[in-house]
C-alpha positions, 0 to 999 in steps of 0.5 A, spaced: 485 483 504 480 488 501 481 496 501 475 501 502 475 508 499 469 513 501 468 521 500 464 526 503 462 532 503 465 536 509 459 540 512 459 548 510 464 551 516 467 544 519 473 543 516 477 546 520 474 543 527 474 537 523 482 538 522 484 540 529 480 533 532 483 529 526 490 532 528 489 530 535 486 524 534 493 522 530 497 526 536 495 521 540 493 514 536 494 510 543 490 514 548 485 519 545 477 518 546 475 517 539 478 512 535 481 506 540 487 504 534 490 498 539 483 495 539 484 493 531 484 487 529 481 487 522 486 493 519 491 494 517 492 500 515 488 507 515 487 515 512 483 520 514 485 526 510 481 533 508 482 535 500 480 540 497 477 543 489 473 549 487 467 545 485 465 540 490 469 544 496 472 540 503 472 532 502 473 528 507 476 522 504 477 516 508 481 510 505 483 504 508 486 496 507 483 491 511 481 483 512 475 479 511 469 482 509 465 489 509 461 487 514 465 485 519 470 491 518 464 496 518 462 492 525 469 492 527 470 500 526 464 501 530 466 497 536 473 502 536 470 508 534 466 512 540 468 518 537 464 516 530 459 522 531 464 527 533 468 525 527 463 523 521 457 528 523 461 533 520 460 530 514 453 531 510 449 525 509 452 521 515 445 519 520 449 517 526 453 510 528 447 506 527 446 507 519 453 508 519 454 501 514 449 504 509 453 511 509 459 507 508 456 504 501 453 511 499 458 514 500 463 508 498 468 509 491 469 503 486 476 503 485 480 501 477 486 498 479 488 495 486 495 493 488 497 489 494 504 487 496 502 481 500 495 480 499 495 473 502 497 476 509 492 478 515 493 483 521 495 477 524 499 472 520 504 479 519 504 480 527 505 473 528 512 473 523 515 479 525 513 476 533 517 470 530 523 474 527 524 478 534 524 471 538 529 468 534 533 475 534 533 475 542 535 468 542 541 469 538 543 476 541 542 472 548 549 467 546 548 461 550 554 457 547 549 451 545 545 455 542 549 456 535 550 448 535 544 447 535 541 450 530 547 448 526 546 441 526 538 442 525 540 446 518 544 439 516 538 433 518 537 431 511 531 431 508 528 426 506 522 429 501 520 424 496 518 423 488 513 427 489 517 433 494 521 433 488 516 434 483 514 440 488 520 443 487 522 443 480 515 445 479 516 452 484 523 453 480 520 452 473 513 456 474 518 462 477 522 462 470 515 463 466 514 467 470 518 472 470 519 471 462 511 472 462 513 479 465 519 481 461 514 480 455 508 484 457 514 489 459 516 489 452 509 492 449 507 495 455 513 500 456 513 503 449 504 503 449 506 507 455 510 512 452 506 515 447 503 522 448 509 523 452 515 528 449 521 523 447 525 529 446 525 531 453 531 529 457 532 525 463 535 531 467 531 536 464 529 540 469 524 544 466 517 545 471 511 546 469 506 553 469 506 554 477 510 547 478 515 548 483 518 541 485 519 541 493 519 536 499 513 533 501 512 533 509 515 527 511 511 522 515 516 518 518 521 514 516 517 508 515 510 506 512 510 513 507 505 515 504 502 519 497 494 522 495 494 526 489 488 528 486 491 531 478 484 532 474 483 528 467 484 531 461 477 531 457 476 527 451 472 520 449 480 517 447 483 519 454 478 516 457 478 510 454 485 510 454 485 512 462 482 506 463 487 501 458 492 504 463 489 502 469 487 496 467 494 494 465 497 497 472 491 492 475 493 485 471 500 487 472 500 488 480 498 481 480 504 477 476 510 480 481 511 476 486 509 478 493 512 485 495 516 486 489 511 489 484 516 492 479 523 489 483 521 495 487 521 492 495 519 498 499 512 499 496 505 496 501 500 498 496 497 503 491 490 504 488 487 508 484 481 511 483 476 515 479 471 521 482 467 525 481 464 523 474 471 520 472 474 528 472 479 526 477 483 520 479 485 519 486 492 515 487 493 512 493 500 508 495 503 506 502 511 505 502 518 504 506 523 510 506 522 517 504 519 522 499 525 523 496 527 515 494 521 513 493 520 518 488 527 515 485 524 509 485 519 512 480 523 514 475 527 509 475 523 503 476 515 504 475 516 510 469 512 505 463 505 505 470 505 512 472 507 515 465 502 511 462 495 514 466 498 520 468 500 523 461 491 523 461 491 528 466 492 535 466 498 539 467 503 533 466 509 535 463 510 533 456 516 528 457 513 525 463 517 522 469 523 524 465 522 531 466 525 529 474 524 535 477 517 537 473 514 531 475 515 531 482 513 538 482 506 535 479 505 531 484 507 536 489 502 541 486 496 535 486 498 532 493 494 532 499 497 530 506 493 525 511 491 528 518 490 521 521 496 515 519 495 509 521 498 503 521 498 496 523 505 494 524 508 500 523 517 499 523 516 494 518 518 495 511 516 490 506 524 487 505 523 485 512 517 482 511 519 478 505 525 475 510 520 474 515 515 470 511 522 466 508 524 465 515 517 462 518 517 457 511 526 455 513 523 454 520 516 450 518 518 446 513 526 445 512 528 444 519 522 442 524 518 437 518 526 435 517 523 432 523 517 429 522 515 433 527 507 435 525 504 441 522 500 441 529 507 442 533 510 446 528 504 451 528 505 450 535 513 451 536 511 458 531 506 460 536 510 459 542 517 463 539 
């Protein structure tokens, strides 16, 4: 899975025409005549928003999570996307749908730290489990009298895996006990270095706001697939730069050492990046998440505090005892944050819980009940298809 950031300057006057077709075309993801979303193949997530500073004015910023390679991602966009002129022609230096690829590298940003909770997974492979895990549920809820039996004596066909299936397994039991001893390390230096420049004096409950911060709720997205944009400036200085960049490298690293969808032991976050603009004065975070604004806030400031303290103590305005200032800290992200006009994904009642059931529930169904069979990977595949 691959991710793509692209900025544009919005065309003196066209930011409000440009919001009112981003907002219908939001209010009406199935059937309007601009973008033809059900025609994704490649994507599996999408954000249009407009953002704003004094110095550089409106910004269109485009952001999105997709398969396979830029090239055929940028094809795929044109092919579904008729309105292309309608939306990207407001945007200086975009010269029609038949350079749009060049307008995409032009205007595309590099990004410092990506994360991703299932970086192995495709569009397809997702929306193949969640098919299965419907199947299965619908066959269950249907109670045919033979059907628990039968699933029964499947669970107690005994396996027969050999020398080296056991290997196999001792291995995958080990490597997760390093694992999370290697993780536990890293935390135990990475979590103090995190703290320094924040104010340890501040309490945990201190609900203190910063100079025009006032903590409030964000607009809510839905219940499912959440998401946060926030652009706060950087602080100035050869040692926060070069700090800032420490922070995102670790929060890079760190995202591939979790298993997957648990970065953290967090279980509701999709996805996050973070990416430095307009000279490295500020710093975009992007994240996709499960649940509301609220919990995931929570999650935050109980679970992810040593990441975020760690880079934002390098921005502006930052509360001086960071996230354990709770309602400064939200009102910081409250001040910084942009709500997107387009929102879109790909399988958009799934949570990242679910889909860790559902990966278990294909893996149990695949390799721990039909090979128990020696029924052939061909077959499995197919009896996966055909659920």
């Amino acid at each position: 899975m691959n991710g793509l950031t692209v900025l544009a300057r919005i065309k003196s006057g066209q930011e409000e025409p440009l919001r009112d077709l981003l907002t219908q075309i939001d209010q009406s993801k199935a059937t309007n005549p601009y973008i033809n979303f059900p025609e994704y193949r490649l994507t599996h997530g999408s954000r249009w928003s407009i953002i704003y500073d004094e110095e550089n004015g409106f910004r269109l910023l485009f952001v999105t999570e997709f398969d396979g390679y830029f090239e055929d991602f940028v094809r795929e966009l044109a092919v579904t996307t008729p309105g292309m002129d309608a939306i990207w022609g407001k945007c200086e230096g975009y010269e029609g749908s038949a350079r749009f690829e060049e307008f995409v590298r032009k205007y595309g940003l590099e990004t410092q730290a990506f994360y991703i909770a299932f970086a192995d997974e495709t569009v397809k492979s997702i929306r193949a489990k969640i098919t299965v895990r419907r199947r299965l549920e619908e066959l269950l809820n249907l109670n045919y009298p033979w059907m628990r039996p039968f699933f029964d004596m499947l669970s107690r066909v005994p396996q027969s895996i050999g020398l080296w299936g056991w290997i196999k397994k001792r291995v995958a039991v080990w490597r997760e006990v390093i694992q999370r001893w290697w993780i536990d390390l890293l935390l135990s230096i990475v979590k103090p270095i995190a703290q320094i420049g924040i104010d340890q004096n501040f309490s945990r409950v201190s609900s203190v706001c910063g100079p025009g911060q006032r903590a409030r709720v964000a607009a809510p997205m839905g219940e499912f697939n959440c998401q946060m944009i926030t652009i706060p400036e950087v602080r100035p200085g050869f040692f926060r730069y070069w700090w800032l960049r420490l922070a995102l490298c670790v929060n890079q690293y760190l995202g591939l050492i979790w298993p997957p969808g648990l970065f953290a032991d967090v279980g509701t976050l999709w996805s996050f990046r973070w990416v430095l603009i307009d000279n490295n004065k500020r710093i975009i975070f992007l994240s996709v998440f499960d649940g509301t604004w609220q919990n995931y806030m929570g999650d935050f400031i109980d679970k992810i505090v040593w990441a975020l303290d760690g880079i934002y103590v390098n921005t502006k305005n930052y509360p001086p005892g960071g996230m354990a200032q709770i309602d400064a800290f939200k009102g910081f992200i409250v001040t910084h944050q942009f709500e997107p006009q387009i929102l879109f994904r790909a399988y958009p009642t799934e949570t990242v819980m679910n889909l860790i059931r559902d990966r278990k529930v294909n893996d149990t169904l695949g390799n721990d009940i039909l090979k128990k069979l020696n029924i052939s990977s061909e077959a499995v595949a197919e009896v996966l298809e055909t659920l």
